[in-house]
N, C-alpha and C positions, 0 to 999 in steps of 0.2 A: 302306786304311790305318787308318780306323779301326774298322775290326774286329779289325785285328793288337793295335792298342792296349787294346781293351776283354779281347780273350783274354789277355794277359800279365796286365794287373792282375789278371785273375782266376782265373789262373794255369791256365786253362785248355788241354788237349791235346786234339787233335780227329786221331781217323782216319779217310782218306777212304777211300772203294772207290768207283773209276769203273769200273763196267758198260757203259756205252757205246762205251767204249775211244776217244773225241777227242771234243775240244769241242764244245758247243752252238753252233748252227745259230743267225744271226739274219737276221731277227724269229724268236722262237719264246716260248714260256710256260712256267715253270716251274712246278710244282706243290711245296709244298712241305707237310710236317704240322707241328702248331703243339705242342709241347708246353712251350716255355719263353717267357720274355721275350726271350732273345737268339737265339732262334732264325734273325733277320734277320741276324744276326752267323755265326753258321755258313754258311749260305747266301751271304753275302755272301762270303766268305773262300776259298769253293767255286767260284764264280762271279766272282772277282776280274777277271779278263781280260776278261770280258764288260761290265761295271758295269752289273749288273739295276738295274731300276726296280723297286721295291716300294709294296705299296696299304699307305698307314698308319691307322689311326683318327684321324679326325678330331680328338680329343683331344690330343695330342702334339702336335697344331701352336698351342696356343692359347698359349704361352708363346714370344714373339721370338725366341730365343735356339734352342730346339729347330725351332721353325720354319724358320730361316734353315740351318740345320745338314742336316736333314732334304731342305729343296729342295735344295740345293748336292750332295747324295750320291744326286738323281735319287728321289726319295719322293715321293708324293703321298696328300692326304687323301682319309680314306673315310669318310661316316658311318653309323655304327653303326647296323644291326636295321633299317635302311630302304633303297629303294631309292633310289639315289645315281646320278642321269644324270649327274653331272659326271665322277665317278670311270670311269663306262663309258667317256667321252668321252677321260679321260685314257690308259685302256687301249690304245683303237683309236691313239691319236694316237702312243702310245710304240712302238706295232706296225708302224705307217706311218714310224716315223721308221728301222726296221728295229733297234732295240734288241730286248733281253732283259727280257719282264716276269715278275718273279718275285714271286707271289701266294700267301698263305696261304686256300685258300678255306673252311678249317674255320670262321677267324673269329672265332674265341676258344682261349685259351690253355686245352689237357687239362690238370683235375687229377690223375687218372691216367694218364697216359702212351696214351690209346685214344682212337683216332681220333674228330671229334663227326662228326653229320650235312652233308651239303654243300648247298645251295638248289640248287633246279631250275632257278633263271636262269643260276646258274654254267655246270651241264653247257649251257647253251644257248648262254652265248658263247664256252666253249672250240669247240663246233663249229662255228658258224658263223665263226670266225676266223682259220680257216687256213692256221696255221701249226705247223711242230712242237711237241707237248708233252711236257716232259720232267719229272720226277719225282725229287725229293731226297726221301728216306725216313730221319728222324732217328730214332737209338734211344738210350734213355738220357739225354735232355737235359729229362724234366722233373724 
């Protein structure tokens, strides 16, 4: 719902194409590419049925009112450029609960719409966690 709200105000049209042809599998992981701020709003909107979990930066929660907003719509914090056992912790636990976690592993918003680098610990927990991985591929949104 509020992702419907943020794309009207911003009068935003979004066209989807499923390649999979039916809905994601739960537990599974979404992979997603990071090129705008609202990219959690596309992905959300895609994934509405589901309601993914998403890693947020830690930052975003530092103010009551986003925080409270954030956890209620299934978000959790991550902090930035370090490694963060709680937010792994959060992963496995959102996995075991047989949800949808849907993760930006770039990790910072492209200035030019191109893909960044991905950490090596990422690829090592998507394997070791064995579940479906599925991939939204945004064009156009930075």
């Amino acid at each position: 719902m509020v992702s419907k709200v943020i794309l009207f105000f911003k009068r935003i049209r979004i066209k989807y194409t499923n390649k999979i042809g039916k809905d994601v599998d739960s537990p599974s992981i979404v992979l997603c590419n990071h090129g705008s701020f609202l990219d959690f709003v596309y992905a959300g909107t895609l994934l509405r049925k589901k309601r993914p979990n998403f890693i947020v930066a830690r930052l975003y929660f530092y103010k009551k009112l986003n925080a409270m907003i954030l956890r209620k719509s299934g978000c959790f914090p991550k902090s930035m450029l370090t490694v963060d056992i709680d937010s792994a912790k959060n992963c496995l636990r959102v996995l075991k609960n047989g949800d949808v976690l849907a993760m930006m592993p770039e990790a910072r918003l492209s200035t030019a719409g191109r893909f960044e680098d991905i950490q090596e610990g990422t690829y090592s927990f998507l394997k070791n966690a064995g579940v479906p991985i599925y991939t939204i591929k945004m064009q156009g949104d930075y």
